[in-house]
SETOR-576812 format. One record per residue: residue number from 1; x, y, z of N, C-alpha, C, O in turn; chain. Coordinates in nm, 4 decimals, always signed. Example, Ala and Ser with C-alpha at 12.3 -4.5 7.8 and 13.67 -1.06 7.14 Angstrom:
PT  pos        nu        nv        nw       cau       cav       caw        cu        cv        cw        ou        ov        ow  unit
PT    1   +1.3190   -0.5690   +0.7800   +1.2300   -0.4500   +0.7800   +1.3200   -0.3300   +0.7800   +1.4236   -0.3319   +0.8465     A
PT    2   +1.2850   -0.2250   +0.7080   +1.3670   -0.1060   +0.7140   +1.2900   +0.0030   +0.7870   +1.3409   +0.1138   +0.8039     A
END
This chain:
PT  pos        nu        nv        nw       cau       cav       caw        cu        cv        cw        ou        ov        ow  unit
PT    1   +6.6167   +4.3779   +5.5996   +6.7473   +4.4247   +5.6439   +6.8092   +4.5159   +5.5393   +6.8732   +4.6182   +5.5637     A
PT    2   +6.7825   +4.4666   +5.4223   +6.8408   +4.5667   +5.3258   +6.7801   +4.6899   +5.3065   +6.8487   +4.7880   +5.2779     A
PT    3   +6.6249   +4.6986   +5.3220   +6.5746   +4.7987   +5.3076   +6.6342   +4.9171   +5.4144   +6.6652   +5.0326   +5.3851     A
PT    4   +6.6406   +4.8471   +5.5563   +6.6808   +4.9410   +5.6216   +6.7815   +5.0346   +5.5852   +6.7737   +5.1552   +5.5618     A
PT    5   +6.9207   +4.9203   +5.5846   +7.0804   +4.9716   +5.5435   +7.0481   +5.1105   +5.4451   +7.0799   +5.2276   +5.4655     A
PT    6   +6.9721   +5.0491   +5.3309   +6.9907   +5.1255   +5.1907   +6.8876   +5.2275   +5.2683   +6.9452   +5.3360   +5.2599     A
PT    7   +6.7795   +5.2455   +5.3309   +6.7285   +5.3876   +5.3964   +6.8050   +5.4602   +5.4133   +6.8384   +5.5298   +5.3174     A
PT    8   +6.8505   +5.4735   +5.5044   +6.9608   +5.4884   +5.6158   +7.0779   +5.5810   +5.5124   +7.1040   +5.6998   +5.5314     A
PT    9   +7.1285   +5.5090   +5.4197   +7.2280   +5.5375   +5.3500   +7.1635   +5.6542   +5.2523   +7.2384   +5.7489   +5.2280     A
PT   10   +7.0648   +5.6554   +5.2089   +6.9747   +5.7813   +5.1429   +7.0149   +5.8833   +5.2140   +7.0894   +5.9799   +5.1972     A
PT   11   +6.9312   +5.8288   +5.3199   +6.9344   +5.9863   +5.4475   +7.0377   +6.0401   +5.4905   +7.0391   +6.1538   +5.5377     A
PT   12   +7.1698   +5.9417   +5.4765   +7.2505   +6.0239   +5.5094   +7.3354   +6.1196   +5.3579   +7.4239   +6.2039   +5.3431     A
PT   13   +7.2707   +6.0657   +5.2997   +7.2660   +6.1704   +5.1329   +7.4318   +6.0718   +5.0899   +7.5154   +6.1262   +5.0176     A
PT   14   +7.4570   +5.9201   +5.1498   +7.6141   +5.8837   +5.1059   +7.5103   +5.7996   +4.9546   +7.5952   +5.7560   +4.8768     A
PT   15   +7.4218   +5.7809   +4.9207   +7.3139   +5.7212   +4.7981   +7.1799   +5.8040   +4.7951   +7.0961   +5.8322   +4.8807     A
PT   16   +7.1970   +5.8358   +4.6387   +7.1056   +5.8789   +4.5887   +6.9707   +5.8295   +4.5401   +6.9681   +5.7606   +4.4382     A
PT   17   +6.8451   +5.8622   +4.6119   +6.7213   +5.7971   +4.5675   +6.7497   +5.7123   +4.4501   +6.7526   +5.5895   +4.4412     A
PT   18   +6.7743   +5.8246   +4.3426   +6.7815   +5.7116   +4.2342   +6.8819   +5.6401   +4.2127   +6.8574   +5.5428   +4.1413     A
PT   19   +6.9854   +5.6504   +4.2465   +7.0834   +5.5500   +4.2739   +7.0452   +5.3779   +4.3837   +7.0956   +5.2656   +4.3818     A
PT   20   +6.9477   +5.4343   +4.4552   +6.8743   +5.3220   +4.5375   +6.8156   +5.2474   +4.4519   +6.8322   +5.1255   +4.4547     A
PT   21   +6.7307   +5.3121   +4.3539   +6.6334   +5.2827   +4.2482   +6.6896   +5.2013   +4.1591   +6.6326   +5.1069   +4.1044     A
PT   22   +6.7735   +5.2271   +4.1470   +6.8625   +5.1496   +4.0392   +6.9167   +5.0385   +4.0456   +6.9035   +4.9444   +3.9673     A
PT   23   +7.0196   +5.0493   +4.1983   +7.0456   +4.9345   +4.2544   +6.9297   +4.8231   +4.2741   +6.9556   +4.7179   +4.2157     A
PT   24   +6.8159   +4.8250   +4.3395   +6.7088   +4.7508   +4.3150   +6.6549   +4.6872   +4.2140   +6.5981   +4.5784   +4.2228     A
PT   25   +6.6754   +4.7754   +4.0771   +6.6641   +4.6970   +3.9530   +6.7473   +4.6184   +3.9260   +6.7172   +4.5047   +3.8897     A
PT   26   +6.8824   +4.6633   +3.9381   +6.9746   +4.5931   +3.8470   +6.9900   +4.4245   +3.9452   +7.0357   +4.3265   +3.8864     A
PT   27   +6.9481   +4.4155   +4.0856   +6.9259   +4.2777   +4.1549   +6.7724   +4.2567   +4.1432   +6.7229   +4.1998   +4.2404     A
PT   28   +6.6830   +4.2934   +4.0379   +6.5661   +4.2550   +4.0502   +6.5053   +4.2707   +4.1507   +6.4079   +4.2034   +4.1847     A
PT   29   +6.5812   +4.4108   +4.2454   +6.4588   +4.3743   +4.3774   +6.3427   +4.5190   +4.3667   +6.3089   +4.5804   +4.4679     A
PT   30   +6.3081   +4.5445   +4.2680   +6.2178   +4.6467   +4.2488   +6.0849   +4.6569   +4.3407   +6.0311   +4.7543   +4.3935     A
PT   31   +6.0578   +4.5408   +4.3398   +5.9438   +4.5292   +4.4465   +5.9467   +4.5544   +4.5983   +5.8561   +4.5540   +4.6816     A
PT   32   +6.1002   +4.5799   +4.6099   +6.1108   +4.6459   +4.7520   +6.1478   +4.7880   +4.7766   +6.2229   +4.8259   +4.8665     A
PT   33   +6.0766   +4.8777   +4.6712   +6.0828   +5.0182   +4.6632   +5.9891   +5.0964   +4.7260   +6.0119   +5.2156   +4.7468     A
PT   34   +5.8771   +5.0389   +4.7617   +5.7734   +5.1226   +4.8089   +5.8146   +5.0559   +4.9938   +5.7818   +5.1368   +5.0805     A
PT   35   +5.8450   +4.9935   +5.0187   +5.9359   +4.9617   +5.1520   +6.0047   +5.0745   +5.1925   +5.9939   +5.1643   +5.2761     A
PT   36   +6.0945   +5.0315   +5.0863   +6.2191   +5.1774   +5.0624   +6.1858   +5.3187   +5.1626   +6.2304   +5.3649   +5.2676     A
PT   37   +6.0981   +5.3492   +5.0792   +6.0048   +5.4853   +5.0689   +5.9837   +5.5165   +5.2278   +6.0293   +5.5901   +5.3153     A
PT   38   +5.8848   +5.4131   +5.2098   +5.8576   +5.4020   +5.3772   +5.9596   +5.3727   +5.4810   +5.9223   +5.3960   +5.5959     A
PT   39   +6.0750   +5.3287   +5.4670   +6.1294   +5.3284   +5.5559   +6.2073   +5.4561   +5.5516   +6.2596   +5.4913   +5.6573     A
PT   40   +6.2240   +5.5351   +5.4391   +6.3094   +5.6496   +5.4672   +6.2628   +5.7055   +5.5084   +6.3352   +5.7728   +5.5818     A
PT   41   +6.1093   +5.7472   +5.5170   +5.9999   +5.8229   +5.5942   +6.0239   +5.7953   +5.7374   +6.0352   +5.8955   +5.8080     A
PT   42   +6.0360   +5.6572   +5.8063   +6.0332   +5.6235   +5.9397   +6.2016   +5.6756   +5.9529   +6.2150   +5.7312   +6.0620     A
PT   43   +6.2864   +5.6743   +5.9018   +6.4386   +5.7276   +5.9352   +6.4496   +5.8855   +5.9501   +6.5303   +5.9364   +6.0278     A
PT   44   +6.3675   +5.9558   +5.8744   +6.3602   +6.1176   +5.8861   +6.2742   +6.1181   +6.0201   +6.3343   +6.1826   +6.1060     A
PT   45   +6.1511   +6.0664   +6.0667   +6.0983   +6.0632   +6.1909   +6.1979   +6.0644   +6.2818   +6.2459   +6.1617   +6.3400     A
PT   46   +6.2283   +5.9410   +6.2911   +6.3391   +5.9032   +6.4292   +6.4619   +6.0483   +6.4264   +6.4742   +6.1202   +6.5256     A
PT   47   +6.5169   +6.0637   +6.3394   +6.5976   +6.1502   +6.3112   +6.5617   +6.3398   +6.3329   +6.6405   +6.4340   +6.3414     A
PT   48   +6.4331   +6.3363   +6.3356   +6.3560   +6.4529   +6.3684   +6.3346   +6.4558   +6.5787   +6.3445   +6.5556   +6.6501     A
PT   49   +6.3097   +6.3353   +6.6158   +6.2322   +6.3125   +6.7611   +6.3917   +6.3197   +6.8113   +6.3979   +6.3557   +6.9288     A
PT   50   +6.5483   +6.2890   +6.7382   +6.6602   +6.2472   +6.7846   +6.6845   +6.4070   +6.8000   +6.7152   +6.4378   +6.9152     A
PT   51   +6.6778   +6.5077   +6.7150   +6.7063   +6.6703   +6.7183   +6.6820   +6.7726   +6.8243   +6.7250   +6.8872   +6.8371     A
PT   52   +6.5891   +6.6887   +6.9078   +6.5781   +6.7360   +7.0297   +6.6779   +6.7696   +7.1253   +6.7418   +6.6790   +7.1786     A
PT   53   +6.6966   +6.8743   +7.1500   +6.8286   +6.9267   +7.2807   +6.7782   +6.8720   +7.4078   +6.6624   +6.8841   +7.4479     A
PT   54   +6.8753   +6.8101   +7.4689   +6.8542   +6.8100   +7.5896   +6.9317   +6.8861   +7.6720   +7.0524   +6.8698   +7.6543     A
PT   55   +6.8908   +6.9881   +7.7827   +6.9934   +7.0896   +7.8586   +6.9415   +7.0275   +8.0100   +6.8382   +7.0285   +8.0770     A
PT   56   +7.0646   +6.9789   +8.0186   +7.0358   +6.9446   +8.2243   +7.1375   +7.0409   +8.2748   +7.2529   +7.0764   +8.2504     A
PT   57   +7.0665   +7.0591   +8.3343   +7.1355   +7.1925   +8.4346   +7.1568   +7.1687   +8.6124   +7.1018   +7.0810   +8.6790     A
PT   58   +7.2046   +7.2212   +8.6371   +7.2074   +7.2140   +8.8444   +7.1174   +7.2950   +8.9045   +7.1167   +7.3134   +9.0262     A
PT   59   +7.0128   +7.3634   +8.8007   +6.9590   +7.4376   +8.8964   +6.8600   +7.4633   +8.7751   +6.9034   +7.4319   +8.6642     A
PT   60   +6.7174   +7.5228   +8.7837   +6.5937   +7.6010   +8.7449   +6.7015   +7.6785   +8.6616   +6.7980   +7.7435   +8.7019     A
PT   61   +6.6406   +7.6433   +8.4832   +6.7305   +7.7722   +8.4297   +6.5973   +7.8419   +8.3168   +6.5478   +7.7810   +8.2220     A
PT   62   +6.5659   +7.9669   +8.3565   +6.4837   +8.0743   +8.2525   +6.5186   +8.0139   +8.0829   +6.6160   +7.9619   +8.0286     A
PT   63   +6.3995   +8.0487   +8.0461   +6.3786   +7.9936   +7.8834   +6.4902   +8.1092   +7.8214   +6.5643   +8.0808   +7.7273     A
PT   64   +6.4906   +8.2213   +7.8772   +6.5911   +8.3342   +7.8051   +6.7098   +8.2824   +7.8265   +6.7969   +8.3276   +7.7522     A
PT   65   +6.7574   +8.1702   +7.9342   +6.8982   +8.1652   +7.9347   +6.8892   +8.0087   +7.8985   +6.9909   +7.9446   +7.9249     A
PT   66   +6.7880   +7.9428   +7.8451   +6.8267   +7.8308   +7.7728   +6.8289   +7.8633   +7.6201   +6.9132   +7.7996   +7.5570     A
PT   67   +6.7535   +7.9485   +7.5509   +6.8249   +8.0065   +7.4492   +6.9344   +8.0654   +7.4215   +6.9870   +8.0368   +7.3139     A
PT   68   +6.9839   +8.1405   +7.4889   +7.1390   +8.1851   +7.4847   +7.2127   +8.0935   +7.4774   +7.3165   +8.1160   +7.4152     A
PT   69   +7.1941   +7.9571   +7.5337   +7.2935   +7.8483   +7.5658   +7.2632   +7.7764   +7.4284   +7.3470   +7.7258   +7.3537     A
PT   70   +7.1440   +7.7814   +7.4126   +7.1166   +7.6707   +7.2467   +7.2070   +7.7966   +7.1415   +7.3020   +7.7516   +7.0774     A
PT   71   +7.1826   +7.9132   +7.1306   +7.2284   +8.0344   +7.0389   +7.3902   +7.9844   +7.0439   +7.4455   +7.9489   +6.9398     A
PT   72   +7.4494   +7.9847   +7.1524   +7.5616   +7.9550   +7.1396   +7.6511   +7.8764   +7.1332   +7.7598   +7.8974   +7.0794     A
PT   73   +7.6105   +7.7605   +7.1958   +7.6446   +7.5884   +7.1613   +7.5916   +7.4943   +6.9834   +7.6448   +7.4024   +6.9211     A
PT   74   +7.4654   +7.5786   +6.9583   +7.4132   +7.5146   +6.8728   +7.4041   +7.5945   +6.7288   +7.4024   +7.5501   +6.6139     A
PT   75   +7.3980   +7.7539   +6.7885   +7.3541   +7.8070   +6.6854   +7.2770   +7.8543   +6.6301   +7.2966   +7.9363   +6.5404     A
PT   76   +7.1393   +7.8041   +6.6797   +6.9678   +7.8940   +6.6909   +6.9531   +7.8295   +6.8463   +6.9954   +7.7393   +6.9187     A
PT   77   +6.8449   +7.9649   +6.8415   +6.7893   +7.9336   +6.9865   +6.6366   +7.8956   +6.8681   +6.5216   +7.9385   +6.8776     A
PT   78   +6.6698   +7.8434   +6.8104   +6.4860   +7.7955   +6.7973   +6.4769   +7.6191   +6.7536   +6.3887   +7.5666   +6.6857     A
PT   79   +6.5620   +7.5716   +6.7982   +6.6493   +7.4173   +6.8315   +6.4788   +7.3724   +6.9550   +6.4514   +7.4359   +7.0568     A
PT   80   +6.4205   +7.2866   +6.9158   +6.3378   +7.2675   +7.0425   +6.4126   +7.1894   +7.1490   +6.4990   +7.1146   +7.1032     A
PT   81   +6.4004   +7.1899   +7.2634   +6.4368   +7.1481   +7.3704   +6.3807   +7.1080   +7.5104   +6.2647   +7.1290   +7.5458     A
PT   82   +6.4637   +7.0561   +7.5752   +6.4003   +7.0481   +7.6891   +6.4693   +7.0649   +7.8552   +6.5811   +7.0137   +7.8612     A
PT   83   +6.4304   +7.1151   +7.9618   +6.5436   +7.1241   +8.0255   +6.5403   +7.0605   +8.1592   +6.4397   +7.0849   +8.2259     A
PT   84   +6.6338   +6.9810   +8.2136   +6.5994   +6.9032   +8.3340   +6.7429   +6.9116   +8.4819   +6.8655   +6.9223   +8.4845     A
PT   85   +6.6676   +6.9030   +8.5501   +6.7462   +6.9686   +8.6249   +6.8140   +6.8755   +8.7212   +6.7417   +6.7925   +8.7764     A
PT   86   +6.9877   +6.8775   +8.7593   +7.0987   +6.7489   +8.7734   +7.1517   +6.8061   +8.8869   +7.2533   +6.8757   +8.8882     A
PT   87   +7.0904   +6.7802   +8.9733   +7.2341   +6.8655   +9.1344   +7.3267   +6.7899   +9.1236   +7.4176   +6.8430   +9.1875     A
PT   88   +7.3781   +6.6546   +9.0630   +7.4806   +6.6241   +9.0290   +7.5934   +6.7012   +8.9706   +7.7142   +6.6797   +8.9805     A
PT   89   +7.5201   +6.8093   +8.8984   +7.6335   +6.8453   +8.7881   +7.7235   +6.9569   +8.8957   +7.8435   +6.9829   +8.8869     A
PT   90   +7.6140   +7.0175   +9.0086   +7.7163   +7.0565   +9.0766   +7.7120   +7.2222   +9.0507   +7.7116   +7.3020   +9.1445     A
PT   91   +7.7086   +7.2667   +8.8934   +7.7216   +7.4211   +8.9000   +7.7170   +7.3305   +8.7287   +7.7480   +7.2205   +8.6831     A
PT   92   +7.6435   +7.4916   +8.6697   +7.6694   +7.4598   +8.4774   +7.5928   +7.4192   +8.4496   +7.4828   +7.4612   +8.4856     A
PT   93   +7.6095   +7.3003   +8.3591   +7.4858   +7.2191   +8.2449   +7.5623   +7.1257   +8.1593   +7.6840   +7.1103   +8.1494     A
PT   94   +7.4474   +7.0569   +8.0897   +7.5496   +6.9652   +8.0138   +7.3942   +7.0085   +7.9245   +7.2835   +7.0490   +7.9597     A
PT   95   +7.4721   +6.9669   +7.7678   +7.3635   +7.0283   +7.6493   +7.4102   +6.9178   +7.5794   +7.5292   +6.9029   +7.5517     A
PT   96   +7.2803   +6.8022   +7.5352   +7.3274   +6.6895   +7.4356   +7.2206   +6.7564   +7.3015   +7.1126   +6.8118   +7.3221     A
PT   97   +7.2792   +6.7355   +7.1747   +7.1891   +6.7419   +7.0864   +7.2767   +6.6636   +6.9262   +7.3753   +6.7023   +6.8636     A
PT   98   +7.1702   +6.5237   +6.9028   +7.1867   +6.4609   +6.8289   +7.3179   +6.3810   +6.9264   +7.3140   +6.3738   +7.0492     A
PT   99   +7.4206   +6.3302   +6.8474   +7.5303   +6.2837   +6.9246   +7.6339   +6.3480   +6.9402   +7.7476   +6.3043   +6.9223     A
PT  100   +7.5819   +6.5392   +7.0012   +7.7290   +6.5613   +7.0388   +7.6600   +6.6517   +7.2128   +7.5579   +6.7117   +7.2467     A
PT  101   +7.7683   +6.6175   +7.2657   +7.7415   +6.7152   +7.4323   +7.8682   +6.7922   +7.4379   +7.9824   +6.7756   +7.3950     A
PT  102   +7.7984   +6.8934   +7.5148   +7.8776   +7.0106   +7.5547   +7.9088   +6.9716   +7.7151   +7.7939   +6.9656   +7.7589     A
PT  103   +7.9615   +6.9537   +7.7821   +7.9513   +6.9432   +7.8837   +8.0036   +7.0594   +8.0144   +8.0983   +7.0115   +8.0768     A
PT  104   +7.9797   +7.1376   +8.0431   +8.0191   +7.2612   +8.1067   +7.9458   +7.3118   +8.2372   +7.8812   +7.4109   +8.2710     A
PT  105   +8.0117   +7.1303   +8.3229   +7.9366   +7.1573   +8.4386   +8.0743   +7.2022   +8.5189   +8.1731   +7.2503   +8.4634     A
PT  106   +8.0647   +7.1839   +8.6206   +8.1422   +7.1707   +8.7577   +8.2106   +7.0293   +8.8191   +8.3141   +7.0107   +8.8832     A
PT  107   +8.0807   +6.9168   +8.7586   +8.1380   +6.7704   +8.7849   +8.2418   +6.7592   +8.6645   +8.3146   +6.6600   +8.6610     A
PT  108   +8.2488   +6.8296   +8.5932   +8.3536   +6.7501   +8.5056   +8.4750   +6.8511   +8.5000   +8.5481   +6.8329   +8.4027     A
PT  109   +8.5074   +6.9432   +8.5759   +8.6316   +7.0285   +8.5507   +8.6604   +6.9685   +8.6952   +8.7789   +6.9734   +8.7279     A
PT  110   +8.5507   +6.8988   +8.8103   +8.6505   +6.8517   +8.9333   +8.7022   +6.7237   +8.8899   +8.8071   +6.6861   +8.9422     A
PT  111   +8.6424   +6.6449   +8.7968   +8.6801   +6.5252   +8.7617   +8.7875   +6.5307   +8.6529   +8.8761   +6.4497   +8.6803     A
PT  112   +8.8057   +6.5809   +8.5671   +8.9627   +6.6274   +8.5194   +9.0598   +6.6605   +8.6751   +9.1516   +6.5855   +8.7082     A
PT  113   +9.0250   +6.7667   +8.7460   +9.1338   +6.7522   +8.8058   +9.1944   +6.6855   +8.8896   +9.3065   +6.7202   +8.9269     A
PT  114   +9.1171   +6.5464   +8.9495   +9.0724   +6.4527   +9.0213   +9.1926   +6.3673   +8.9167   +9.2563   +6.2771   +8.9710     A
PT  115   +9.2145   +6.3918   +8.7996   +9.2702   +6.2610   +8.7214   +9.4178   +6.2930   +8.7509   +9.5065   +6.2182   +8.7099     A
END
């Protein structure tokens, strides 16, 4: 459990490797450094497979106009992605990547005005 926390806390750069390193010594837990290691390895994975865009759209949308949409929501169009298609949404798209969405369909400007 600790190994995880203290991963975790690396990766998000709020502790420094060697600040991990240290902490481990100074509770004698040195022997759970090569854990460590490995688990920060499995946290950059998950965190790499999590970077994935997802673009659902209402309709078949061209790779040229799912880049424009990553270029401009995200910032590169070279963001890998994937795109799936929602007749729910009605008209638009919704673009999740990591934990933030854009949402800029049609279901959600009738559902604001619905409120």
């Amino acid at each position: 459990m600790i190994v995880k926390a203290l991963a975790k806390l690396v990766v998000d750069g709020k502790v420094s490797i060697e600040g991990a390193h240290s902490l481990l010594m100074k509770y004698k837990l040195l022997a759970l450094f090569p854990a460590l290691t490995n688990e920060i390895g499995k946290v950059i994975a998950r965190e790499r497979v999590n970077a994935r865009a997802v673009l659902r759209s209402s309709h078949d949308i061209s790779d040229s106009s799912a880049q424009k949409i990553l270029e401009k929501y995200l910032g590169s169009s070279k963001v890998p992605y994937s795109v799936h298609v929602d007749k729910t949404l009605l008209a638009g798209f919704v673009l999740t990547h990591k934990k933030m969405s854009y949402d800029a369909s049609a279901r959600r400007v009738i559902n604001e005005f619905l409120k």
